[in-house]
N, C-alpha and C positions, 0 to 999 in steps of 0.2 A: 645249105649246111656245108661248112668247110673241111675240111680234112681232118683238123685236130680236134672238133667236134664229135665227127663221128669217130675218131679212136677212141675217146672216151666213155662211150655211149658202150661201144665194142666190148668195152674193159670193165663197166658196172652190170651188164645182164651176167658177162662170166662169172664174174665175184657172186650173184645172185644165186645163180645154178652152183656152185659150188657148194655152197651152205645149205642150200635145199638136200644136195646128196648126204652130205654129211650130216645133216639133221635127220634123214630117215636110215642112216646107218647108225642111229645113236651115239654119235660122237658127244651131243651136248650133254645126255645121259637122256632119262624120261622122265616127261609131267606128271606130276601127283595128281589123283583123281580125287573125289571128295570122299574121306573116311566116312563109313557106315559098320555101327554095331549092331547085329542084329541078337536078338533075346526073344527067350518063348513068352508065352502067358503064364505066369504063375499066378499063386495064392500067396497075399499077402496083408500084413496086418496095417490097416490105413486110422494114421494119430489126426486127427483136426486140433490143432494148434490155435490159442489167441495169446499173443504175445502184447507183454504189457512193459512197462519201467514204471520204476517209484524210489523208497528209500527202505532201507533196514531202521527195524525200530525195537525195543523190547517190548514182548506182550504188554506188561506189567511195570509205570512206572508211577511213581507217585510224588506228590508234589510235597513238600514241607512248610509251613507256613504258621507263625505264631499266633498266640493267640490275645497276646496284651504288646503292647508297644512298652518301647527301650530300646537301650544302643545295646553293642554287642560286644561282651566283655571277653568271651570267649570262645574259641573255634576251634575244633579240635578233629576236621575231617579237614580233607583235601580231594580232589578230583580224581576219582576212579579208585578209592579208596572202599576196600570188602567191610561191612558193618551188618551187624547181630541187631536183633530185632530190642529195642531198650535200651541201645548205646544211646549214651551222651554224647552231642552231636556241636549244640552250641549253648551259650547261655547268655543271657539275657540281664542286664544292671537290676540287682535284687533290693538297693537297698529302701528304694521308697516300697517297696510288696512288704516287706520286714517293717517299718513303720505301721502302714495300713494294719496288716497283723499284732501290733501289738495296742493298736487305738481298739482293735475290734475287742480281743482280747480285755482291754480293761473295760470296754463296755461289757462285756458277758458277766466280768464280777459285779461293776456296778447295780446293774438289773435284779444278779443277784441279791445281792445284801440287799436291796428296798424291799425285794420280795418278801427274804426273810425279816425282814422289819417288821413290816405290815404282817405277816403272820403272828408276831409274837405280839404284838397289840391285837390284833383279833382277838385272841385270848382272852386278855382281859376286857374287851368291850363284850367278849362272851357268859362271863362271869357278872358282868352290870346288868347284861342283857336277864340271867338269871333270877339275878336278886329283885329284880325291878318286877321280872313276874309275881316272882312272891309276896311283894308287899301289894301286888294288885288283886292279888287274889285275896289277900289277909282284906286291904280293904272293901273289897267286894262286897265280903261275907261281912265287915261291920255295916256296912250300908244298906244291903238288904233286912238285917235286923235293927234298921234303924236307929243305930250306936253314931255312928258318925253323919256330920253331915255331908251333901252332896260337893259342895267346895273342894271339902276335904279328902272324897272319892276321886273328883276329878284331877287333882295333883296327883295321885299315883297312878289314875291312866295317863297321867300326859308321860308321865317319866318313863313309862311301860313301851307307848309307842318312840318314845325318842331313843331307849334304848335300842328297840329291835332296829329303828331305822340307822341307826348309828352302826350295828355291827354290821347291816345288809349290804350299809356304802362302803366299810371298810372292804367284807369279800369280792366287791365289785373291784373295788383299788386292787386287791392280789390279784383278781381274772388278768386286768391290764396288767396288773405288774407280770405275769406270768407272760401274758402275750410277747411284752417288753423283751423279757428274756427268753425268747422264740426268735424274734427277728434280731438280737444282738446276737446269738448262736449264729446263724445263717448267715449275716454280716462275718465273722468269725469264718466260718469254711469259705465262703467266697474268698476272705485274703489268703486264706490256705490254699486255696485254690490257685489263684493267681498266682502267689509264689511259685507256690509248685514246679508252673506252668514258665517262669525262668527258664529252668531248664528243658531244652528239646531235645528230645529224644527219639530214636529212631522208629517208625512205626512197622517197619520190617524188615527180613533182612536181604541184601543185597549189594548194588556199587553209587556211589556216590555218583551220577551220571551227569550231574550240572552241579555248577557252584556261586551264586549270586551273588555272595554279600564278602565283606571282608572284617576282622574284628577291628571294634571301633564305630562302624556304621551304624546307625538307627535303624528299625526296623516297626512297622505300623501292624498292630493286629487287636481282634477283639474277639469276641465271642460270634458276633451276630453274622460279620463279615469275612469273607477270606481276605487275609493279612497278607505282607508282600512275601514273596517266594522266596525263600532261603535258599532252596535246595533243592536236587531232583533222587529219588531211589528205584533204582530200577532192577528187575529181575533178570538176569542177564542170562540166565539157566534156559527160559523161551524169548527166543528171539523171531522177529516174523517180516515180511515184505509188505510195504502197502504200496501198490498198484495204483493206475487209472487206467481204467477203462473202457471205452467208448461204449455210448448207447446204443449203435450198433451191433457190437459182443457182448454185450453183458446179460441178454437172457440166453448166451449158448452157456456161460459160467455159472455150477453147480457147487454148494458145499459139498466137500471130499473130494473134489477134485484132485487130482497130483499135478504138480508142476514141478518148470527143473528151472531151476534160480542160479543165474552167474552174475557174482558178486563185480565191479570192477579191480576193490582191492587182490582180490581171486582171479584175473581173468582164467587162467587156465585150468578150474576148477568149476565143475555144474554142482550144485548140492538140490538135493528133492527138497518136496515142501508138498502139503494140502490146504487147499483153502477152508478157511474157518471161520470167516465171516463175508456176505456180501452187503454193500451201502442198500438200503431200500429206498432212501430218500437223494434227490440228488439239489437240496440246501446245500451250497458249499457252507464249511465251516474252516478253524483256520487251527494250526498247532495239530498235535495228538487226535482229534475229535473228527477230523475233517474227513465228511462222510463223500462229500462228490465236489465236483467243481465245474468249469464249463472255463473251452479252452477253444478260443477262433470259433464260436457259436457251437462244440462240440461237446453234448454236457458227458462231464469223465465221470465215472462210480470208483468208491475205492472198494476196492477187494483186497483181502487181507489172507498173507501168505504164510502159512508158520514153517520153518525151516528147520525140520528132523534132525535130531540131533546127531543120530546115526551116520549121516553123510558130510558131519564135520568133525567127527569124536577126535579121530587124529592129533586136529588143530588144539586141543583142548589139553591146559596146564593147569597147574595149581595154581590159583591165582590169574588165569589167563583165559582173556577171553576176546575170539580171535574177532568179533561183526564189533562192528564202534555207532552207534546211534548218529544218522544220518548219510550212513555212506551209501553211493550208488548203487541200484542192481535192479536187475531186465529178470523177466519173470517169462516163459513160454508153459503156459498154463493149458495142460491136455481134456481140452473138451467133450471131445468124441472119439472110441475106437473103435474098430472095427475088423475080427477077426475073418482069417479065410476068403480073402476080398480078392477076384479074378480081375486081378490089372497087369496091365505095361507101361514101363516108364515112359517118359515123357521128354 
């Protein structure tokens, strides 16, 4: 080792021991230790929580759908538009329903007058029908007294029975003809009917929640079938959550349950809610109806949130209404509680 070697050496333990002193004189300041809170055992009230997402929807909405096909003459709602239960909503090209109605129409009179036709011939095949008895009878009694001969008997029965069979056939011609005008009536309501049915009108009251069609367009519908969707009405007064579930939580989920719902449009906002229906089937189905699903082999239940109206009154205007059909929101649905519960935090 050379000289300026070990001066150096000299001059790194000093600096060493230096810092050691001033280190336990607290020059650098002192080390934090690891903070600890310490807390008693209390009694406390323990929530079992299953927390879900889904969408906001109205309790209550209803589909609109014609029930004869035509194009669309007129429209007289728009989207999110408040409607009374009876408004006229749209209408439907009336003028072939107004033809129809008036063929029917002239069938109901036609029917009529043959009926009464044939009625008023009845009459007199009833009055031939009479006289014809009488001369059978007249000749009877000469026949029996052996006044006439039998030839002669038998031309007044023949005329006796062609009478009565003459007026039999005529009241049979009125039965039809009445039938006739049975089904020319019915024929008749039914165009009344259809016409009518031009016009759609509201089946409740509520907001205009979807809008389908626009005036001008055709639109397919009948009696037997549901017709294309015009429209959607929804009750916008009960608004509710529908959740999914896992089949793992879903037998701790109880109707009347409370849950506390944060809306996205809302985040800074929780609003209550009670569950009011749970799926019992987990068939997925698809729209409105969709009772469960299965998501990455995990079959989901929908559970259904209704959100008190109480905890959004605020938001609430004439005309206003603050959830929009299909917007997001998490639901922490309170499963279990448990008062007076001897715990420490965690």
């Amino acid at each position: 080792m050379n000289k300026k070697t070990k001066w150096i050496l000299i001059a790194v333990g000093a600096l060493l021991v230096i810092l050691v002193v001033l280190s336990k004189m607290g020059a650098f300041g002192k080390a934090e230790g690891l903070k600890v809170t310490a807390e008693t055992v209390q009694s406390r009230t323990i929530i079992e929580l299953v927390n879900a997402s889904g969408k906001v929807y109205p309790e209550i909405e209803v589909k609109v759908s014609p029930d004869i096909s035509g194009e669309i003459t007129e429209l007289t709602v728009a989207e999110g538009d408040t409607v009374k239960k009876g408004q006229l909503l749209a209408r439907i090209y009336a003028d072939v329903y107004n033809i129809q109605k008036s063929q029917a129409a002239s069938g109901v009179a036609q029917s009529q007058a043959q009926v009464a036709n044939s009625q008023a011939a009845l009459g007199a095949l009833k009055a031939q029908q009479e006289q014809a008895k009488k001369t059978y009878d007249m000749q009877k009694k000469l026949y029996d007294e052996k006044v006439i001969s039998m030839s002669e008997f038998n031309v007044a029965d023949a005329n006796y029975k062609a009478a009565v069979a003459n007026y039999n056939a005529a009241a049979q011609g009125i039965r039809g003809g009445q039938a006739g005008v049975q089904s020319a009536v019915a024929n008749l309501q039914k165009a009344n009917t259809d016409l009518s049915r031009t016009a759609i009108v509201a089946p409740m009251d509520g907001v205009v929640s979807l809008l389908n069609v626009k005036k001008g367009e055709s639109v397919a519908g009948n009696s037997f079938n549901v017709g294309t969707e015009i429209l959607r009405i929804a009750d916008m007064d009960k608004i509710e959550v529908r959740v999914d579930v896992g089949e793992n939580d879903i037998p701790k989920v109880k109707l009347g349950d409370s849950a506390l719902v944060s809306i996205d449009a809302y985040s800074d906002r929780k609003f209550k809610g009670i569950v009011t229906q749970i799926a019992s089937s987990n068939n997925g189905a698809s729209g409105a109806s969709a009772l469960a699903s299965a998501t990455n082999d995990v079959t989901q239940y929908k559970v259904y949130i209704r959100i008190l109206t109480d905890s959004y009154r605020d938001l609430l205007g004439k005309g206003n209404f603050p959830f929009r059909p299909g917007m997001s929101a998490n639901a922490d649905i309170q499963t279990r509680r448990q008062i007076n519960v001897l715990s420490v935090p965690i």
